[in-house]
Structure formats: C-alpha cells, structure tokens
N, C-alpha and C positions, 0 to 999 in steps of 0.2 A: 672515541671521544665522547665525553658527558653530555648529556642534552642539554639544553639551555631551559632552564625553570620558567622565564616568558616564554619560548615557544612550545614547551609543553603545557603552559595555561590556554596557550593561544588554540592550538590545536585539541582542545579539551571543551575548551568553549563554544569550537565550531561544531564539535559531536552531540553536545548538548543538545543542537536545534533539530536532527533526526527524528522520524520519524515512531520508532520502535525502538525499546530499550535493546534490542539484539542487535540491532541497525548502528546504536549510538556504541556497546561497547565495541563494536567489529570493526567501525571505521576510526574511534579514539584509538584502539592500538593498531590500524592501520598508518595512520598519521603519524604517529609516534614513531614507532618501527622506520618509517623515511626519513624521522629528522636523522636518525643515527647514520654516521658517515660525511655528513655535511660540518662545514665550521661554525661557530655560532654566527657571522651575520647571512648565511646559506640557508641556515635552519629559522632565524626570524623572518629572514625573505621566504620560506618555502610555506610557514605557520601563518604571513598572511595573505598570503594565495588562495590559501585554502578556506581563511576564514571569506575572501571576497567569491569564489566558488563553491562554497555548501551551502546556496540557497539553491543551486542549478540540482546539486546532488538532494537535495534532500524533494522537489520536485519530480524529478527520476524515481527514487523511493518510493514517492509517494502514489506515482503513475503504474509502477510496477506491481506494487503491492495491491493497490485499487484491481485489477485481473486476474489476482490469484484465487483460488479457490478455498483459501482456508481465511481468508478475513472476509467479514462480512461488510457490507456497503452503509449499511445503517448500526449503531448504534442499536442493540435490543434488550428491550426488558422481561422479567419473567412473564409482563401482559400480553407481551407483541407475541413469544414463542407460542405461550399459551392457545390466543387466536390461532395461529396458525397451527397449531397440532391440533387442536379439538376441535377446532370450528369451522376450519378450512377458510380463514380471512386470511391471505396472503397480499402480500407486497410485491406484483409483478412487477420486473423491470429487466433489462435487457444487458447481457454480459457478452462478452465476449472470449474463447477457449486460446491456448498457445499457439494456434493451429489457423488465429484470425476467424475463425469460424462464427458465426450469432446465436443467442439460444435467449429463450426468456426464461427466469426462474427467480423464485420468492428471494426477494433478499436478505429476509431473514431466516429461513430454515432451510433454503437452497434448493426445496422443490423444483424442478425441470415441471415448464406446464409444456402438455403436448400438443396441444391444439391452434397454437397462435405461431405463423410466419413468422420466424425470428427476423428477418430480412426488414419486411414493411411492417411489421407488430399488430397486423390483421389478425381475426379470428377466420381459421380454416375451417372451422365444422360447420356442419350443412346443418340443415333446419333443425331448429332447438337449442343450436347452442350457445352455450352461455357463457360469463366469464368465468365465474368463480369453478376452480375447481376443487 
C-alpha cells in the first residue's frame, strides 16, 4: 500500500526537530518505513503520534549524545582549542563514562585532569597543587 503524502510530511516534520543531521535522516526513514503496512487513516493516526512524541525522542537524543565521547560539551573555536593546546587554559568539567563511572576532563580538547576527585571535584594533590594543569 502507498504512503499517504500528509503522513509522510507529517513524519518528515517530526525528523526535522532532531538533534543531528544522522539522527534526523535515521529516524525520518525509520518513520517512514512503519507507515508502510498501515491504511491511510492508521498511517495519519501513527504520523501524529509521533509528531506529539519527538520532543520526548529528540530529549533522549539529546541526553545520549550529551555523554558520548566524541561530541563535545561546548561549542569550540580555533581561540578555545588554541588555549587549551598551547597554553594549557582548559575548561574543566565533569563527565560521566557508559560504565556510570566520574572523571573530570577539558571540555573542549577532552584532556582527563588527574588530580581532582571526580566524585566531590576536590583537588587531591598535596601541598603545591594547583589547578591549572
């Protein structure tokens, strides 16, 4: 059976508000792909479902992606990387691994600093030490 031209706008619409252009093609022909099988008022019932649940998904998305290790937390410019390789001015802040585990590391070049309690974000080094590493 043919898809219905509203509910493949409808379900196109909803991909739109995704997070990542990989995110947004994956789930537009995920959407897609379920209306097929359904009759046309199945398939505009099923297209706004989905539009009324892709702010939960694209939340999700967004939680998921925010703890992976290959995006970064900030926004960086060639200034910020700059600092941080030459200068050693990092952005500590505190992440979390698949594993639930803490760790603190630059948010924008992804440096692991070794000295500071990922747990309380104390500084562990004894006399002398400092922040910046």
């Amino acid at each position: 059976m043919r898809t219905s031209p509203v509910a493949r706008w409808a379900v196109g619409l909803a991909a739109r508000v995704l997070p990542t252009p990989a995110d947004r093609r994956r789930y537009q022909a995920e959407f897609v792909a379920e209306l097929h099988g359904l009759s046309v008022p199945g398939q505009l019932r099923h297209a706004t479902g989905v539009l009324f649940r892709v702010r939960a998904l694209r939340a999700e998305l967004g939680r998921s992606s925010s703890n992976s290790q290959e995006v970064a937390v900030y926004p960086t410019t060639a200034g910020q990387r700059l600092l941080c390789r030459y200068l050693r001015w990092h952005r500590w802040r505190g992440f979390s691994d698949p594993d639930g585990g803490r760790y603190v590391a630059c948010a924008v070049c992804r440096k692991e600093h070794g000295g500071w309690d990922s747990v309380s974000g104390g500084f562990m080094g004894g006399a002398g030490g400092g922040g910046a590493v």
